[in-house]
Structure formats: structure tokens, C-alpha cells
PALO-82914 format. One line per 4 residues: number of its first residue (from 0); their letters; for each residue y, x, z of N, C-alpha, C. Coordinates in steps of 0.1 Angstrom, whole numbers. Atoms other than C-alpha are relative to their C-alpha. Layout:
N
NUM	A	Y/X/Z/Y/X/Z/Y/X/Z ~ ... $
//
This chain:
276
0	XXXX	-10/9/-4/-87/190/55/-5/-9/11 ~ 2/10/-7/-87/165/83/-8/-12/-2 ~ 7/12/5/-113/142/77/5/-18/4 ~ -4/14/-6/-94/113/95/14/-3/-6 $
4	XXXX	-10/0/10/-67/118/73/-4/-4/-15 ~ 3/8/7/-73/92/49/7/-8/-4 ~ -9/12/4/-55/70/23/-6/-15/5 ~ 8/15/-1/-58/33/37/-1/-15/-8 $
8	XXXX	1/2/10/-46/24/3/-8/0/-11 ~ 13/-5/11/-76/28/-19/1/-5/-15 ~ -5/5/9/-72/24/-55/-14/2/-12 ~ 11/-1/2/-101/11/-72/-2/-1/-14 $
12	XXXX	2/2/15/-117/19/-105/-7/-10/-2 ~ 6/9/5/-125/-9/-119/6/-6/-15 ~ -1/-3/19/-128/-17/-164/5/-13/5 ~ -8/17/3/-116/-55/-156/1/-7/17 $
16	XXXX	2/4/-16/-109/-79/-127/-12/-11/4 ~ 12/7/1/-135/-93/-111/-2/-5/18 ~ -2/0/-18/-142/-98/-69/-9/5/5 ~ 2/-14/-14/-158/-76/-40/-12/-11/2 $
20	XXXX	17/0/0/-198/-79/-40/2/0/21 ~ -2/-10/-14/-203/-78/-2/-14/-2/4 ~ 13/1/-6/-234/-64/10/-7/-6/13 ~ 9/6/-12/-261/-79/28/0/-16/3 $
24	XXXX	1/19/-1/-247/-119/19/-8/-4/-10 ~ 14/5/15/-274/-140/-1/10/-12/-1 ~ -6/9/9/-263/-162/-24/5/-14/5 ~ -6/18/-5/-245/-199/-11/4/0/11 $
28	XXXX	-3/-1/-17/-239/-181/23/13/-6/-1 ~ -12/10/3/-211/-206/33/12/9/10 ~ -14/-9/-10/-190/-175/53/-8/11/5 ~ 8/-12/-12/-193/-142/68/13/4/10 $
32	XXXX	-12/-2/-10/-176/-141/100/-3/13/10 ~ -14/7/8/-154/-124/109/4/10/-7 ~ -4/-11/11/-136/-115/82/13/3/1 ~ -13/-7/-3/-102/-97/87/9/3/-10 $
36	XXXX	-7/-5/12/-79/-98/61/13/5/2 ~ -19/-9/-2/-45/-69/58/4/-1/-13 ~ -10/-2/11/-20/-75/34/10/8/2 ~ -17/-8/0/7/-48/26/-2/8/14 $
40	XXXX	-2/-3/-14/-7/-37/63/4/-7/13 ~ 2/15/-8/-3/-69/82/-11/-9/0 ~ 10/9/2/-30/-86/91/3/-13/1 ~ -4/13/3/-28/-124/82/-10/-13/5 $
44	XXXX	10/10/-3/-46/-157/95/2/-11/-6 ~ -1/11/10/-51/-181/67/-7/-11/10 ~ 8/10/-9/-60/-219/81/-9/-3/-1 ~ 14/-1/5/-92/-217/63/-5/13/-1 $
48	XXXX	5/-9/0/-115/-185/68/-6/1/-11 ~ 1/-4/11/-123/-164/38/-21/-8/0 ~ 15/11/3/-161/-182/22/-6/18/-8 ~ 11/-10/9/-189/-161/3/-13/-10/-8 $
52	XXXX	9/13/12/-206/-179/-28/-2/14/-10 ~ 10/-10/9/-231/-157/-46/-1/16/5 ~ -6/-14/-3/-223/-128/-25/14/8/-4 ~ -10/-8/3/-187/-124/-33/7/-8/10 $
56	XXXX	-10/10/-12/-157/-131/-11/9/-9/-8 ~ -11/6/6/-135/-155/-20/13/-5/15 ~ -11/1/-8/-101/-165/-1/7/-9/-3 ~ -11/8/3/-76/-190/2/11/4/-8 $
60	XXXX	-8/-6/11/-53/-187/-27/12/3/8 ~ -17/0/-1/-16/-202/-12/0/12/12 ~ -4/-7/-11/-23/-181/20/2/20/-2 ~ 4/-14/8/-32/-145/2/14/-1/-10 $
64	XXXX	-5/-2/13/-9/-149/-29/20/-2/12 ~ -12/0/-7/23/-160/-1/5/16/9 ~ 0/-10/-12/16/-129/22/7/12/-13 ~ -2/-9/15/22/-111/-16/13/-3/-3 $
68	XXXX	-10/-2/1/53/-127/-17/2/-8/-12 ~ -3/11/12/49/-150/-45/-2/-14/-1 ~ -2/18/-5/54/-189/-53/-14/-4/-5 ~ 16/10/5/21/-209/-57/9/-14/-5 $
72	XXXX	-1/14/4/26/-243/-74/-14/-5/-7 ~ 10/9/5/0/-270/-81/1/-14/-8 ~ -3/13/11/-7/-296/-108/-15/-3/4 ~ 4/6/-6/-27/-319/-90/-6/-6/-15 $
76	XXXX	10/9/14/-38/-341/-127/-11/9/-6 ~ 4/-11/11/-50/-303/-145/-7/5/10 ~ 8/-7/-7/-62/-292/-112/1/21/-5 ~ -7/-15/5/-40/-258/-122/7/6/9 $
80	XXXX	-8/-11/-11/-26/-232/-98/9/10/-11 ~ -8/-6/8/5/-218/-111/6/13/12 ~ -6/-7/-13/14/-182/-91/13/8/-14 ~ -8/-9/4/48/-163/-102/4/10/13 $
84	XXXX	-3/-10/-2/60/-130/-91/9/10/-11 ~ -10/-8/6/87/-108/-104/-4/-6/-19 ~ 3/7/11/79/-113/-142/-13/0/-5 ~ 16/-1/5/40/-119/-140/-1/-21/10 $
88	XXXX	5/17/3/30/-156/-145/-16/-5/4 ~ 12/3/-1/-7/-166/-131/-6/-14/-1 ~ 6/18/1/-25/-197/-145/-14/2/5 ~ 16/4/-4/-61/-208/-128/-1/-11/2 $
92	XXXX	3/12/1/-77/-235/-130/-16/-5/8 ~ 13/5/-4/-105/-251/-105/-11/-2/-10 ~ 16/-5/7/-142/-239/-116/-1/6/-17 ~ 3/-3/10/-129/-223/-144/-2/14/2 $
96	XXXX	4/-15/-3/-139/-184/-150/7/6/-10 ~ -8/-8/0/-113/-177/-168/17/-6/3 ~ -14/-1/-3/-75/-170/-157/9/4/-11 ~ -9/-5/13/-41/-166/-179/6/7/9 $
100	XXXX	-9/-7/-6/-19/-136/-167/9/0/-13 ~ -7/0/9/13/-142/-189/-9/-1/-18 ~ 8/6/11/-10/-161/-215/-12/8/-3 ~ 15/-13/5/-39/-133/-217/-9/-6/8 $
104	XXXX	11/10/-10/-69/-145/-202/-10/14/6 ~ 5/-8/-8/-87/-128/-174/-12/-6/6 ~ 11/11/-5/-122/-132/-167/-4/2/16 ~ 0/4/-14/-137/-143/-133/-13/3/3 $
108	XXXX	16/2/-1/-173/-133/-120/-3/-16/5 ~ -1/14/-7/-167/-164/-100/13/-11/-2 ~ -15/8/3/-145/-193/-105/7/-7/13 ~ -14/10/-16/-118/-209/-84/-9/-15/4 $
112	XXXX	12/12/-7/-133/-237/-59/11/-5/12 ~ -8/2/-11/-118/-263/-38/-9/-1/13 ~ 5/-1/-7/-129/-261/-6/8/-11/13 ~ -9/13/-12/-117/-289/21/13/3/-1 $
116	XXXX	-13/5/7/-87/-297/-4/10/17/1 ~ -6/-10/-3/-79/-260/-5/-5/10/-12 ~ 5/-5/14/-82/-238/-36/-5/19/8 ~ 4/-16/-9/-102/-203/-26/-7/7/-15 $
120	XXXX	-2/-16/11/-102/-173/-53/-8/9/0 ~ 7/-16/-4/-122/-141/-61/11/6/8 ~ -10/-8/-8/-104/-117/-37/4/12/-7 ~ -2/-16/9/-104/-87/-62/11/-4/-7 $
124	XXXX	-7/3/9/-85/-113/-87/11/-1/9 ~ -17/1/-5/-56/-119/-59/10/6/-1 ~ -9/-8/1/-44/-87/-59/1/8/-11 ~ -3/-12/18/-50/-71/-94/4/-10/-4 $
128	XXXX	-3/6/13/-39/-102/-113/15/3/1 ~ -14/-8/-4/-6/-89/-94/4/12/-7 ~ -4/-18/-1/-10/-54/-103/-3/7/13 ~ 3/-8/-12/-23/-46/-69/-13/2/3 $
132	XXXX	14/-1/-3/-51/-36/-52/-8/-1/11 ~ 9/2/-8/-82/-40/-33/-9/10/5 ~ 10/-7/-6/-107/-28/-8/-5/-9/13 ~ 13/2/-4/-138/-39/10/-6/9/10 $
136	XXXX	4/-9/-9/-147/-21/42/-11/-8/6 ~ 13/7/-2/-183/-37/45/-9/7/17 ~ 3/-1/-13/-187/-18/80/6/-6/8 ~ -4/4/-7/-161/-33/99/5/-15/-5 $
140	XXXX	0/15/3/-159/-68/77/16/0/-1 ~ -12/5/6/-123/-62/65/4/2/-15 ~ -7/-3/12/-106/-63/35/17/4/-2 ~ -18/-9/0/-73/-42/28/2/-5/-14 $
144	XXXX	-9/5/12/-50/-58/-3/13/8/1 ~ -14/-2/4/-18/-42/-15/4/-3/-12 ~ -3/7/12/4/-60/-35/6/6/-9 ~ -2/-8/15/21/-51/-67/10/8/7 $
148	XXXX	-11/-10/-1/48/-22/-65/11/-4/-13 ~ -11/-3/9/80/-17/-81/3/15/-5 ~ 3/-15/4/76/17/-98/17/3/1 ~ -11/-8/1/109/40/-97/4/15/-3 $
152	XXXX	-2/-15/6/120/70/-117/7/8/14 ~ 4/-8/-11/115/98/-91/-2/15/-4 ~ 9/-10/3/109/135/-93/4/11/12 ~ -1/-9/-13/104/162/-67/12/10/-6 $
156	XXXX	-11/-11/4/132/188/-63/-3/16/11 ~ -1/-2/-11/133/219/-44/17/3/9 ~ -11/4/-8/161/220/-16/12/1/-2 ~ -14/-4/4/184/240/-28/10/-7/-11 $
160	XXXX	-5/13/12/190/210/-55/4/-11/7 ~ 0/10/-5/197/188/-28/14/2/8 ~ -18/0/-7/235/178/-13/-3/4/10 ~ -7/-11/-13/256/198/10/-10/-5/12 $
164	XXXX	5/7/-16/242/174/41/-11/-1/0 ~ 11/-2/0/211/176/34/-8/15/1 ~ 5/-16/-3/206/211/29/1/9/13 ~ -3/-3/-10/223/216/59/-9/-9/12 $
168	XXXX	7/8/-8/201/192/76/-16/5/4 ~ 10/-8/-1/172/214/63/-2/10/12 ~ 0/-14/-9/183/243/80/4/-2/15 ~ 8/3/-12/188/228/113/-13/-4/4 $
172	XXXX	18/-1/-3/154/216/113/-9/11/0 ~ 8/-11/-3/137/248/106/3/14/6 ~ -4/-12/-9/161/267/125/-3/-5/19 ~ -2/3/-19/152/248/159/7/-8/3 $
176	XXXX	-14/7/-1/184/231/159/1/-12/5 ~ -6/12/2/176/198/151/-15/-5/15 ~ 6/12/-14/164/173/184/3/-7/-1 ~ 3/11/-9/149/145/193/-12/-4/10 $
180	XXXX	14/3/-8/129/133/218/-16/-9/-4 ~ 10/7/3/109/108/198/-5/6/-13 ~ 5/-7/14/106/127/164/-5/17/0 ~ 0/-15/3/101/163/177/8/7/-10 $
184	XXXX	0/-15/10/100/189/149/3/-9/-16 ~ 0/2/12/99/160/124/15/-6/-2 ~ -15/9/2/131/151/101/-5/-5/-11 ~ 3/10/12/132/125/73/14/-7/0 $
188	XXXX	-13/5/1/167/116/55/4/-4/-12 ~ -8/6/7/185/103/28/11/-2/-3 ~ -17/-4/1/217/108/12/1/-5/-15 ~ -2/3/14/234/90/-21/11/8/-4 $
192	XXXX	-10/-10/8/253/107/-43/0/0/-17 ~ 2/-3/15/262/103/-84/-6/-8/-3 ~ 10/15/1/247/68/-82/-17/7/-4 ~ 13/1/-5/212/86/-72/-2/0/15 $
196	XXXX	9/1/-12/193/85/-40/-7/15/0 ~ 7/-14/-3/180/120/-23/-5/1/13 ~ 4/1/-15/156/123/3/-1/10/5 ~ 6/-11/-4/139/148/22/-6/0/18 $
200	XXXX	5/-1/-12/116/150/50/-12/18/-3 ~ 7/-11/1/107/182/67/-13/0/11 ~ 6/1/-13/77/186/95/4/18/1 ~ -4/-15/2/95/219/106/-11/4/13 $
204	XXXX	5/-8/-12/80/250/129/-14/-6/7 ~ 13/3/-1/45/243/125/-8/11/9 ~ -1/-22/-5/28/275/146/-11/9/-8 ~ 11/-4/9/3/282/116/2/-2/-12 $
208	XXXX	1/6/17/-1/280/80/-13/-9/-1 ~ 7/9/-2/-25/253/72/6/-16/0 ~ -10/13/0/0/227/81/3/-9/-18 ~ -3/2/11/6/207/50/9/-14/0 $
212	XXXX	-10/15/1/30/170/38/-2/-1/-13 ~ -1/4/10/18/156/7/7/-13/-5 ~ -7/14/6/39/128/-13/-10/-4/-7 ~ 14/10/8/17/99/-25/6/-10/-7 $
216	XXXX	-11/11/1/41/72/-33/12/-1/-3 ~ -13/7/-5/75/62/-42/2/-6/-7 ~ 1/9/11/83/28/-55/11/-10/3 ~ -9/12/-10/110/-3/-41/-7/-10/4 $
220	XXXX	-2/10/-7/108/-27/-20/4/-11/6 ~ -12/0/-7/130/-52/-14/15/5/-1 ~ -16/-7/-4/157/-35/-22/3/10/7 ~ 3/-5/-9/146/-12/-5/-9/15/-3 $
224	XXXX	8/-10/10/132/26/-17/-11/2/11 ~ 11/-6/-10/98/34/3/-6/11/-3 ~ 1/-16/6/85/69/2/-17/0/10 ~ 14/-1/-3/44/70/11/-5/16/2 $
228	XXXX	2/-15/2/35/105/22/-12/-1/14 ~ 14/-10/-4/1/127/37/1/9/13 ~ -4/-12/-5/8/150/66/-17/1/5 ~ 15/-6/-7/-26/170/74/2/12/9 $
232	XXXX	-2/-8/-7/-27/196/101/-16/8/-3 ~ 15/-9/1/-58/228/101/-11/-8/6 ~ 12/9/-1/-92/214/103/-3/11/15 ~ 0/-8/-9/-103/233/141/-7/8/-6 $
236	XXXX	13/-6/9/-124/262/132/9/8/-15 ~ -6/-4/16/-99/268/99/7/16/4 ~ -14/-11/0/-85/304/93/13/1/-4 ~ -18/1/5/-47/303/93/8/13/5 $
240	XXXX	-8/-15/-6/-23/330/100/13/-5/7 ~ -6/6/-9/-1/326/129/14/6/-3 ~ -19/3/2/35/320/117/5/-13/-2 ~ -7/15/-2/60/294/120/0/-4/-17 $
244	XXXX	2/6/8/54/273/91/9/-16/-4 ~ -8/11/-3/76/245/79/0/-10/-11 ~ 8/12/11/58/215/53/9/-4/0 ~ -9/9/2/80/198/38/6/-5/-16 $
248	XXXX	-1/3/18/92/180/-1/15/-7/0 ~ -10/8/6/124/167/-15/2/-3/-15 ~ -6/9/10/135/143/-40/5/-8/-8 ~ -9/8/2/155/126/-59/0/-9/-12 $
252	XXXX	3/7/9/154/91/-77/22/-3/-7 ~ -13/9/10/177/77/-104/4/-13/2 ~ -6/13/-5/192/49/-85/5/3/12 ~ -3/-1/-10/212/42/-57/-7/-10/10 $
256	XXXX	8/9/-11/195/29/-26/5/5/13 ~ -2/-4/-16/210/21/6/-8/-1/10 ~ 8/-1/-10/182/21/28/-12/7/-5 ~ 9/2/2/148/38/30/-15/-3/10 $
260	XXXX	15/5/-5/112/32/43/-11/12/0 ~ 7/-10/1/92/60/54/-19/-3/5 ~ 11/4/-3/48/55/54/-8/13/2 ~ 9/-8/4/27/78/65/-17/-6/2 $
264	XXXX	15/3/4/-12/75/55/-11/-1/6 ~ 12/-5/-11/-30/90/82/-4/-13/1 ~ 9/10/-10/-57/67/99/10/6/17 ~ -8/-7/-8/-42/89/127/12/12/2 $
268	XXXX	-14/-7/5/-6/105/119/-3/15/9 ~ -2/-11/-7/-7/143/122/18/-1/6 ~ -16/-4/-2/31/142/121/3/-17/6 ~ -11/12/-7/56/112/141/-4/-10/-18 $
272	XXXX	2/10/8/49/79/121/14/-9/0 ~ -13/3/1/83/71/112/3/-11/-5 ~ 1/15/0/77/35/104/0/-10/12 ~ 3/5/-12/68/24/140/11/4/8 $
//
């Protein structure tokens, strides 16, 4: 496969939460600049740059935990950071090492610290105490965060399970049919029906086998259904057999959703990046 075809999502094992070692800082280094922080895929500029104490990163809580989409509140007497999000509750408390997620306690390699009147966090705990997650790219000094998801019952179908308009949507696509100037060969659609939601995206008339579109993702947003998917093309060099080829998945969630959101994964999109 395409070696540059790469999740930029990374989902990291780890037995508890804890924050991102980063090599090569010695212990009380007061910053390693610069450091680049993407939330959700937006990069963000907090008014305080991310610190490093003991060799971990830490980050501005309100600026990290807002870009996530959730309320910070502070109790100034307790010296307590209160974050909510959908129905997950986060208590921390300056220099303590441990955190309450809906009264359970979460430990901390490092504890919360104010920093010129500013509360700064392990960075591992920002996004798992959410439910989301982290990554540490120690070559180019950024850190990638995605915040929590809204899971949604989902299951792949194949086409022939899929409404009149769609089906018919198919078969222009891999008969040629379907144009546009900015999407080519690719189609990506959605149709409600029977209070569900039915997608389908094809990358038609590939000129090889090898071509492939994996689904990675589908969860809400907003209000909003998003659908995360893989397109890889033949690695050069690959044996394929030369026929028109036409990648493509459909399926259908148990809910009605009037809009959706289409991501693909690539570092560099084999197929039209239908988010942009």
C-alpha cells in the first residue's frame, strides 16, 4: 500500500491516562519551542505556549479543552478546574495528581500547574479524559489531539440495499455518466429514507485493480453525520491487471441526518478530498 497513506488520527494504546514523554527534554526545561498544536485538524494558538516539566508536555487547559468544544469553569478559593462536555464532568485541581472524571479518579504522571495565572495540564489527560485522543510527532514538534466522538449505529450494505437514487447514482458513476470538473470519477452522497440515513461514495473507473476505499470512521458531529474513509491507489512497481475498477462502500445508519461530512485520511489524498 501507499506508504504516505496514513491515518493522521492515531489511536494510542495506552493502560491509563497519563502525558507524552517528549524526547530529548531534560527535566525543568521551561519550553520546547515550537510546539504546534492541531485540534480536530485545526491548528490552534493558545496565549501561553505549551511548557515541559520533567520531560512531558503540558498545555494550557481553557485554550485545549475550548478548541474540544467544552466549558471550563474555575473556583478560584479550591483552586479547582471544572470541564463539562456532553455528559462527562472533569474535576482537577492545581498540583494535584489526581483528576475526577464523573467522580472516578484519574491519575496524573504530572500534576496541574499555574503558570503566569494560567492553569497548564498533561496533554495526554486533555484529550483522553474526554474520550479522545493523542499523538506526539517528536520529529516535527507537533502534537495532533482529537476530541471525543459521538458513536452511531452504522453498518455497511451492499448497493443493491441502497434507495432508488442512489442506486441509480451508482450506475452513473461507473458507467461514465456522472461529471464534474472538480470531483472527476469521484461520487459521495446521501439519501434519507424510513427515518435512516444512506450514504455512498464511489471512486469509479479506476484503470487497474489495486485501487482500493476503506471506511475508518462514522460517528456525529454537530448534528451532523461524518464518514472518515482511506482511499489507496497501487504502490508503483505493484502487479495489477488492467481493467476498469471501481472502489467503493455503502451504508446505512439508524438515524435521520440531514447533512453529511466527508474526511479522507490520506497525508496526501489518492482520491478528491471532499472536505476542502
Amino acid at each position: 500500500m501507499k506508504s504516505a497513506a496514513v491515518r493522521l488520527v492515531v489511536a494510542l494504546a495506552v493502560a491509563a491516562l497519563g502525558v507524552i514523554p517528549v524526547p530529548g527534554a531534560a527535566a525543568g526545561d521551561t519550553g520546547v519551542q515550537p510546539v504546534t498544536i492541531y485540534v480536530n485538524r485545526k491548528m490552534i494558538e493558545p496565549e501561553l505556549p505549551p511548557v515541559v516539566k520533567n520531560g512531558r508536555v503540558l498545555v494550557p487547559m481553557r485554550a485545549v479543552f475550548e478548541a474540544l468544544e467544552a466549558a471550563v469553569s474555575w473556583d478560584l478559593e479550591t483552586r479547582t478546574a471544572t470541564v463539562k462536555r456532553w455528559d462527562v464532568e472533569i474535576k482537577l485541581t492545581i498540583d494535584a495528581t489526581v483528576a475526577y472524571r464523573n467522580g472516578a479518579p484519574l491519575q496524573l504522571d504530572v500534576p496541574a500547574r499555574l503558570i503566569n495565572d494560567r492553569t497548564f495540564v498533561p496533554l495526554r489527560f486533555v484529550a483522553e479524559a474526554l474520550g479522545g485522543k493523542a499523538d506526539w510527532d517528536a520529529a516535527t514538534r507537533t502534537v495532533w489531539i482529537t476530541g471525543p466522538r459521538k458513536p452511531v449505529s452504522w453498518r455497511e450494505i451492499p448497493v443493491d440495499q441502497l434507495p432508488q437514487v442512489l442506486r441509480y447514482a451508482y450506475q452513473e458513476a461507473v458507467s461514465g455518466r456522472w461529471s464534474n470538473p472538480d470531483w472527476g470519477d469521484t461520487l459521495w452522497s446521501h439519501f434519507q429514507e424510513g427515518g435512516k440515513t444512506y450514504a455512498l461514495f464511489v471512486w469509479a473507473n479506476r484503470p487497474t485493480t489495486g485501487y482500493s476505499v476503506t471506511l475508518e470512521d462514522v460517528y456525529e458531529d454537530k448534528g451532523q453525520l461524518v464518514i472518515e474513509l482511506t482511499c489507496l491507489q497501487p504502490e508503483p512497481g505493484a502487479e495489477v491487471e488492467r481493467r476498469v475498477t471501481h472502489p467503493h462502500f455503502a451504508l446505512v445508519v439508524d438515524k435521520f441526518y440531514m447533512g453529511s461530512k466527508w474526511l479522507t485520511l490520506n497525508e496526501e489524498p489518492a482520491c478528491f478530498h471532499p472536505s476542502e
